[in-house]
LUMMAR-644146 format. One record per residue: residue number from 0; z, x, y of N, C-alpha, C in turn; residue in three letters. Coordinates in nm, 2 decimals, padded with zeros to 4 digits. Example, Ala and Ser with C-alpha at 12.3 -4.5 7.8 and 13.67 -1.06 7.14 Angstrom:
% LUMMAR-644146
(0,(00.78,01.32,-00.57),(00.78,01.23,-00.45),(00.78,01.32,-00.33),'ala')
(1,(00.71,01.28,-00.22),(00.71,01.37,-00.11),(00.79,01.29,00.00),'ser')
***
This chain:
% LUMMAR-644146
(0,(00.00,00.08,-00.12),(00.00,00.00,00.00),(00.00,00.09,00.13),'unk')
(1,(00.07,00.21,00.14),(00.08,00.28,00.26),(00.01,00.35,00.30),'unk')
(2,(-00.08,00.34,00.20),(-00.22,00.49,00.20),(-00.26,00.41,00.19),'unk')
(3,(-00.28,00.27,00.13),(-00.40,00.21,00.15),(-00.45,00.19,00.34),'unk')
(4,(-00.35,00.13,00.34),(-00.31,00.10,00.50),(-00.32,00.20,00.60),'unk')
(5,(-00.29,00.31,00.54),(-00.31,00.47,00.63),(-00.46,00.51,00.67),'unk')
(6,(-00.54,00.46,00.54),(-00.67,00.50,00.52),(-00.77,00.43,00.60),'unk')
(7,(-00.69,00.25,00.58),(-00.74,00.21,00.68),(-00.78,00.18,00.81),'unk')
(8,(-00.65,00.22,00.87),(-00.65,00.34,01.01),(-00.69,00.40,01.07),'unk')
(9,(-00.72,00.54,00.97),(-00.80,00.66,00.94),(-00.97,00.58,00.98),'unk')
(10,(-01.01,00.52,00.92),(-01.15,00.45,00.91),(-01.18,00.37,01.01),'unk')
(11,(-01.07,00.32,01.07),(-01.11,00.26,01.17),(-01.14,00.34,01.33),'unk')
(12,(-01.01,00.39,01.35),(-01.03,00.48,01.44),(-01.10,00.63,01.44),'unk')
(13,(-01.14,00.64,01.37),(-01.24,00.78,01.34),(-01.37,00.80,01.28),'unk')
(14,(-01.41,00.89,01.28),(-01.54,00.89,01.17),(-01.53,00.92,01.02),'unk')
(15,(-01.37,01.02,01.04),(-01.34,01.06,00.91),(-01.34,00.98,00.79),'unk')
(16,(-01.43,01.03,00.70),(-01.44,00.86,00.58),(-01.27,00.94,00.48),'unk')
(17,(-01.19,00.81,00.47),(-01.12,00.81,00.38),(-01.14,00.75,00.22),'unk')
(18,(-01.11,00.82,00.17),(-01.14,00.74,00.00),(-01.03,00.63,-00.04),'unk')
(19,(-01.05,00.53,-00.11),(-01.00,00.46,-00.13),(-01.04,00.30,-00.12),'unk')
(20,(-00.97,00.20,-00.17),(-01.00,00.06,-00.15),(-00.94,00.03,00.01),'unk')
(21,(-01.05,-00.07,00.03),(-01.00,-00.13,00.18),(-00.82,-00.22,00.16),'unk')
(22,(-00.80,-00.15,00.33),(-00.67,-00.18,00.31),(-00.65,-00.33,00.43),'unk')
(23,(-00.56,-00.35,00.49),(-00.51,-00.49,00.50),(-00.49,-00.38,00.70),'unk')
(24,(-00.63,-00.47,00.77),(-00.62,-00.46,00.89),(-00.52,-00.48,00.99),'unk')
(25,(-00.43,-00.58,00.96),(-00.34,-00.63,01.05),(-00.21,-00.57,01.02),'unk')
(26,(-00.18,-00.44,00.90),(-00.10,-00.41,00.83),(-00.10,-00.22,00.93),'unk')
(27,(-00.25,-00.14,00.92),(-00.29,-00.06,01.00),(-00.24,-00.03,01.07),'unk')
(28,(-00.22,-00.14,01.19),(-00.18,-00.15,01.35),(-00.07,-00.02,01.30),'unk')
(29,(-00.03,-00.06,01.25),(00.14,00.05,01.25),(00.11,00.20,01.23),'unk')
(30,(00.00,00.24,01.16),(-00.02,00.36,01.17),(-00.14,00.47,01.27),'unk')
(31,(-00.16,00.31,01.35),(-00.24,00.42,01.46),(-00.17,00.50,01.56),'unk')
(32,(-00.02,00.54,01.55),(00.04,00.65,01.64),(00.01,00.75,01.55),'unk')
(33,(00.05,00.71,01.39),(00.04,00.85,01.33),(-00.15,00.88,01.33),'unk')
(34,(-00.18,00.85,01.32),(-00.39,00.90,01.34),(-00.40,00.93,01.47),'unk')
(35,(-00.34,00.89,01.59),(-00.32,00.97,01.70),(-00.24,01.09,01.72),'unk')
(36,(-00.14,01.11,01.65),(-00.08,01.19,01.63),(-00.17,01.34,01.52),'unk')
(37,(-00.26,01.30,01.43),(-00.34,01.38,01.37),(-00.41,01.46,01.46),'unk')
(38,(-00.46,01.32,01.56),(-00.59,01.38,01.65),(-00.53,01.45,01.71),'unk')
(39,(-00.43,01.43,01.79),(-00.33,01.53,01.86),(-00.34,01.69,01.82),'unk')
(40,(-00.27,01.68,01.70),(-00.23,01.80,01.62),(-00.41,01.88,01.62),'unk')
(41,(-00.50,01.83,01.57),(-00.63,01.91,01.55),(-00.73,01.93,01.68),'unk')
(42,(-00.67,01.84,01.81),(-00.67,01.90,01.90),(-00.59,02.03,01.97),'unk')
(43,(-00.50,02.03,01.96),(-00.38,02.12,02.01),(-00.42,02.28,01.91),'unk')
(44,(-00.45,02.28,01.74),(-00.53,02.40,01.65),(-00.64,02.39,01.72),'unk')
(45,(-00.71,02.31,01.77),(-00.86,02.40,01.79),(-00.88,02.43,01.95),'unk')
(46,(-00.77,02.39,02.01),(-00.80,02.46,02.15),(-00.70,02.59,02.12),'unk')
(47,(-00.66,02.61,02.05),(-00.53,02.76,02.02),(-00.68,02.84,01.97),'unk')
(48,(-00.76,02.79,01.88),(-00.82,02.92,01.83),(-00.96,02.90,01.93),'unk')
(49,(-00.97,02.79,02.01),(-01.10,02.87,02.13),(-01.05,02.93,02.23),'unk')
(50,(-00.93,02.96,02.22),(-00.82,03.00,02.32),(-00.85,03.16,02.29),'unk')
(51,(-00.84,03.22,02.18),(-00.81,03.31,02.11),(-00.98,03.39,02.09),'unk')
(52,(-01.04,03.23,02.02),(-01.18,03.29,02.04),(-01.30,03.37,02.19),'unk')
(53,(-01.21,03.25,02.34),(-01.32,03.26,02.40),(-01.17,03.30,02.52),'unk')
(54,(-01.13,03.39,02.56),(-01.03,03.37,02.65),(-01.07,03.41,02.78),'unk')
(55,(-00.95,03.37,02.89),(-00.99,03.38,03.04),(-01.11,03.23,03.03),'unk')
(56,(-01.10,03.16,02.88),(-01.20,03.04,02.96),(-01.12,02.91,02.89),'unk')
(57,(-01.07,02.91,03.00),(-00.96,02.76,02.94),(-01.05,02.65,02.94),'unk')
(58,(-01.08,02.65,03.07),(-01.15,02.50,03.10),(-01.26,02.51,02.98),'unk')
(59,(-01.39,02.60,02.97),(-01.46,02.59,02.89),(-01.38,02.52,02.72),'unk')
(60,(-01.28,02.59,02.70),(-01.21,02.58,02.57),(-01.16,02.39,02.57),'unk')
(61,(-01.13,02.35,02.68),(-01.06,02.22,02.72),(-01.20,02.09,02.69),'unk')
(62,(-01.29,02.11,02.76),(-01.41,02.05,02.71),(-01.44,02.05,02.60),'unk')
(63,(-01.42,02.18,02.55),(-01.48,02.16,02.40),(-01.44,02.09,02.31),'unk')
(64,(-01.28,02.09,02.35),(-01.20,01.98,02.29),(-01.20,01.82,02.28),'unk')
(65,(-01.22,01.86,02.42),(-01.27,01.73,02.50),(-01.37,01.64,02.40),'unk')
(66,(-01.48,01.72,02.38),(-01.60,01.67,02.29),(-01.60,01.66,02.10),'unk')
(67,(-01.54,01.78,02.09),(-01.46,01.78,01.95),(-01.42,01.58,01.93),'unk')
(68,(-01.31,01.60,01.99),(-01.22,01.45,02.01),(-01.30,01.35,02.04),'unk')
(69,(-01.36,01.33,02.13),(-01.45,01.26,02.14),(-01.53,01.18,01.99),'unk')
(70,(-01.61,01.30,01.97),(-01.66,01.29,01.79),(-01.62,01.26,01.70),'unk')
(71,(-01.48,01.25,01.71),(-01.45,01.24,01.62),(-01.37,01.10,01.58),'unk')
(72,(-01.40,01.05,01.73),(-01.30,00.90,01.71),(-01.46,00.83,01.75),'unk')
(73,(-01.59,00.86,01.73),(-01.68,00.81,01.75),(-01.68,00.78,01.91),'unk')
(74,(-01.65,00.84,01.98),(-01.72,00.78,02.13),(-01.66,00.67,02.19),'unk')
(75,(-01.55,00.67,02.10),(-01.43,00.48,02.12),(-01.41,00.47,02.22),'unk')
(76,(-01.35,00.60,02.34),(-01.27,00.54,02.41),(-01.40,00.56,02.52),'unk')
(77,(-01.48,00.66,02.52),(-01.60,00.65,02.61),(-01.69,00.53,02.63),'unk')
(78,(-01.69,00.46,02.52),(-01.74,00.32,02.51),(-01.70,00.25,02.58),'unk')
(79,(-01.52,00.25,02.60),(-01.47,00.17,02.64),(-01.45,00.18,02.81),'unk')
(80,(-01.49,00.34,02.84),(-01.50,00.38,02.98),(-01.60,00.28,03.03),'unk')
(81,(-01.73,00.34,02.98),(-01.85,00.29,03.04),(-01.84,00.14,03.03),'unk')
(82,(-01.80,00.09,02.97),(-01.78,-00.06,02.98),(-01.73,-00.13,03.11),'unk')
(83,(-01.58,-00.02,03.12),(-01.55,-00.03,03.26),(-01.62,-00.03,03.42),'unk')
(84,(-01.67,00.11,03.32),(-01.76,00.14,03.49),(-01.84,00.05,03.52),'unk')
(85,(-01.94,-00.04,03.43),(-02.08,-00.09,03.44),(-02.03,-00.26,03.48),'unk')
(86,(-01.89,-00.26,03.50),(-01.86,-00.46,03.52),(-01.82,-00.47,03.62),'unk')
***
């Protein structure tokens, strides 16, 4: 049930495909701090190692993140920008 529900989380908010049987959408809700909390965490590693890779260039490194994240939640919240902007 928790992984089902974790997975389905995972699937919703991201691109990452999770394995497993569909889980119970209205059960999810509860685990999108922890899938934000993921994205967090593989944000926070991969600006450390473009940090390490490309340094003296934060900002460059910050964007890259920037787009990293982006991708990887599919474009959700930019969707939800330009929606804004265009009403």
């Amino acid at each position: 049930m928790i992984l089902r529900d974790l997975a389905a989380a995972l699937r919703t908010l991201t691109i990452i495909p999770a394995p497993g049987p569909e889980g119970d959408f209205g059960r999810s809700f509860f685990y999108f701090p922890v899938i934000g909390g993921l994205l967090a965490c593989i944000a926070w590693g991969s600006f450390g190692v473009l940090d390490l890779l490309i340094p003296d260039r934060g900002l460059l490194a910050a964007l890259l993140v920037i787009g990293l994240l982006s991708w990887l939640t599919g474009f959700l919240h930019l969707g939800g920008l330009a929606d804004t902007a265009d009403a």
